[in-house]
C-alpha positions as CSV (number, residue, x, y, z in Angstrom):
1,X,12.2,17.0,-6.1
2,X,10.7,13.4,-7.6
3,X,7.5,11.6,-5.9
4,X,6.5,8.4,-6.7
5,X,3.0,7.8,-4.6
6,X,0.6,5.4,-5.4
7,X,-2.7,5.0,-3.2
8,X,-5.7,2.9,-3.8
9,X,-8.9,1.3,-2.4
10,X,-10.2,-1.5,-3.9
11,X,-10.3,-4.9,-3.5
12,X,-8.2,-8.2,-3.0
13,X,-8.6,-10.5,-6.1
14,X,-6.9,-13.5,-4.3
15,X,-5.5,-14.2,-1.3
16,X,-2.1,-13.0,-0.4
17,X,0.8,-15.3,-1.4
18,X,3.4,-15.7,1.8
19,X,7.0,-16.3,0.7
20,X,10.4,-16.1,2.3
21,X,13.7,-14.8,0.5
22,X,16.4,-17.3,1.1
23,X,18.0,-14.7,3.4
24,X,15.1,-14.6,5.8
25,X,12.8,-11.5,4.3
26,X,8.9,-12.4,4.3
27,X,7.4,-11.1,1.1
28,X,3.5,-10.9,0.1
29,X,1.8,-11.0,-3.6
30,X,-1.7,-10.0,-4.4
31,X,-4.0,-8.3,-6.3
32,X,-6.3,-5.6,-6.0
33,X,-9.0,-4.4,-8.5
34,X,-10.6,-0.8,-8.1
35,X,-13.1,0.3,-9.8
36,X,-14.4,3.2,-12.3
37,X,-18.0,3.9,-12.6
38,X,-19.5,6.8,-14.8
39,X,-22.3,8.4,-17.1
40,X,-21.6,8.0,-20.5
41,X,-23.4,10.5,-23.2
42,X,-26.3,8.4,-23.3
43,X,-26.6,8.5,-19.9
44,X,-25.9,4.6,-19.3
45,X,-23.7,3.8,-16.4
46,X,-20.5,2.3,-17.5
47,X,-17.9,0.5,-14.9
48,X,-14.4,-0.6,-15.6
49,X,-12.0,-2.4,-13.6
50,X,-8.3,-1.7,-12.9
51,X,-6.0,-4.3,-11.8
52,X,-3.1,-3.4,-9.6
53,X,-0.3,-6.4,-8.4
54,X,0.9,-5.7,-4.6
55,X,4.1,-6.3,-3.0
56,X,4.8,-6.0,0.6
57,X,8.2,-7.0,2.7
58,X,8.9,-8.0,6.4
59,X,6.3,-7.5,9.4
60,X,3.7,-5.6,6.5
61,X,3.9,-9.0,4.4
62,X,3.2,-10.8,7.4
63,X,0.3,-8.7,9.1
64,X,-1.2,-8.8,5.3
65,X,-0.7,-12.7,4.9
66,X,-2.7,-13.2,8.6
67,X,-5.8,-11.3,8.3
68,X,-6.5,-10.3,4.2
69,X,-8.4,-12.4,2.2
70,X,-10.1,-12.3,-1.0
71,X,-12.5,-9.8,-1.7
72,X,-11.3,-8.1,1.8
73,X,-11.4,-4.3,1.1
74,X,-8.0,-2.3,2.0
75,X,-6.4,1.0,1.6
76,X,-2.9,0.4,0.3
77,X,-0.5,2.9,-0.3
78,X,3.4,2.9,-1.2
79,X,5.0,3.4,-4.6
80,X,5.5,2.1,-7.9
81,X,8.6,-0.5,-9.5
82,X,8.1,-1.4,-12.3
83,X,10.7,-4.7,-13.5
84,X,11.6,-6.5,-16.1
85,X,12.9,-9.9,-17.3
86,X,13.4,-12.5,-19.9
87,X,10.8,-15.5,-20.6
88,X,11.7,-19.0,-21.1
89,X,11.4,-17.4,-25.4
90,X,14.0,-14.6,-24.6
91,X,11.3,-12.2,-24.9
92,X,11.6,-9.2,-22.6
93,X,8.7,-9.1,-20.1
94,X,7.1,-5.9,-18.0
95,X,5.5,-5.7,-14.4
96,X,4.6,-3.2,-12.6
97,X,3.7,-3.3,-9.0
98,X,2.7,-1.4,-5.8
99,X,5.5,-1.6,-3.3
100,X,3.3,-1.0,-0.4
101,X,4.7,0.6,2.9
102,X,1.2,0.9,4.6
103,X,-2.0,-0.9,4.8
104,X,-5.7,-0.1,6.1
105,X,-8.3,-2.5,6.4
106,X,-11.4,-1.4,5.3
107,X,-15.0,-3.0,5.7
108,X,-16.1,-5.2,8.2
109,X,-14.5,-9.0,9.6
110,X,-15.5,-11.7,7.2
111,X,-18.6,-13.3,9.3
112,X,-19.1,-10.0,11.2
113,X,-22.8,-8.2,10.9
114,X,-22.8,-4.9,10.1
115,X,-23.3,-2.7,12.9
116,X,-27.0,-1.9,13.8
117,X,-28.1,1.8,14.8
118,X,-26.5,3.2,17.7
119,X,-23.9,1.0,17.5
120,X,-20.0,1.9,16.8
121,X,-18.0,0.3,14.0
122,X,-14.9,-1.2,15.2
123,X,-12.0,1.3,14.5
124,X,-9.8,0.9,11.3
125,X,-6.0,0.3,12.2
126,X,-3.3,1.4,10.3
127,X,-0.7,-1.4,10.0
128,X,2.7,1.2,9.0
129,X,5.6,-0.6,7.0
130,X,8.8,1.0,9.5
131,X,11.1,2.6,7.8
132,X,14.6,1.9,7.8
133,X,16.8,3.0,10.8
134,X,18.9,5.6,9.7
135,X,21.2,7.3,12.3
136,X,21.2,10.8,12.9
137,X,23.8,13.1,13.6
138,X,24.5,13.6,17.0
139,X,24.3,17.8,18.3
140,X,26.9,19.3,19.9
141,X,25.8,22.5,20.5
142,X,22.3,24.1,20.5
143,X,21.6,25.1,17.0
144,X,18.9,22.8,17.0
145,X,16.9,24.4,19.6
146,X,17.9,27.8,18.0
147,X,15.0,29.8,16.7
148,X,15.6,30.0,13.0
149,X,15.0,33.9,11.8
150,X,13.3,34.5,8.5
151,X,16.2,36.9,7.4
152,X,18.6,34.1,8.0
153,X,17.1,31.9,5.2
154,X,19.3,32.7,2.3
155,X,16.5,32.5,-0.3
């Protein structure tokens, strides 16, 4: 079994660039940053930054394009590509990007107050790339209902 997974929090470094495909697709570029704090032996506090580029497709690239901005804070999760090509030089170039398939907004509305004591925050939503349609194979009798027995399961 393979997994490719990649989930972050962090940060938008520039708003999300809105393009279409010539064959209709909406795509979305950005960047996030996260960041890495610790303790180092001499007990100063050290930070580094890591920056990741995004890539989102169809109704996620749109929902991202309307309400992120820069500096927004989001959740992003989806799974790495990494592609290559050749410069104007012939010299083989690298990137490697997040293809997201879900989004959460984190933080509060640009403009938007904190909430004060006793009040609720507003709730986070979950904006879910769909997945493909993929059809399924029609039943024709009632395995699938069938209780599956433990001694049945051939390993």
């Amino acid at each position: 079994m393979d997994l490719n997974k990649a989930m972050i929090i962090g940060n938008l470094t520039r708003d999300p660039e809105i393009k279409t495909t010539p064959n209709g697709q909406t795509v979305a570029n950005f960047g996030v940053a996260t960041n890495l704090t610790w303790t180092d032996q001499s007990g100063q506090k050290q930070e580094k930054a890591e920056f990741h580029n995004i890539v989102a497709w169809r109704k996620l690239a749109e929902i991202m394009g309307q309400y992120l901005k820069k500096g927004s804070k989001v959740y992003i999760e989806g799974r790495l590509q990494t592609r290559s090509w050749e410069d104007q030089n012939s010299v083989k170039k690298y990137r490697t990007e997040i293809i997201a398939d879900n989004m959460i907004m984190l933080g509060s509305k640009p403009g938007a107050s904190a909430p004060s004591e006793g009040e609720q925050a507003a709730p986070k939503h979950d904006y879910a790339q769909p997945e493909p349609e993929v059809s399924k194979p029609v039943e024709t009798n009632n395995q699938a209902e069938e209780e599956i027995n433990v001694e049945d399961i051939p390993f």
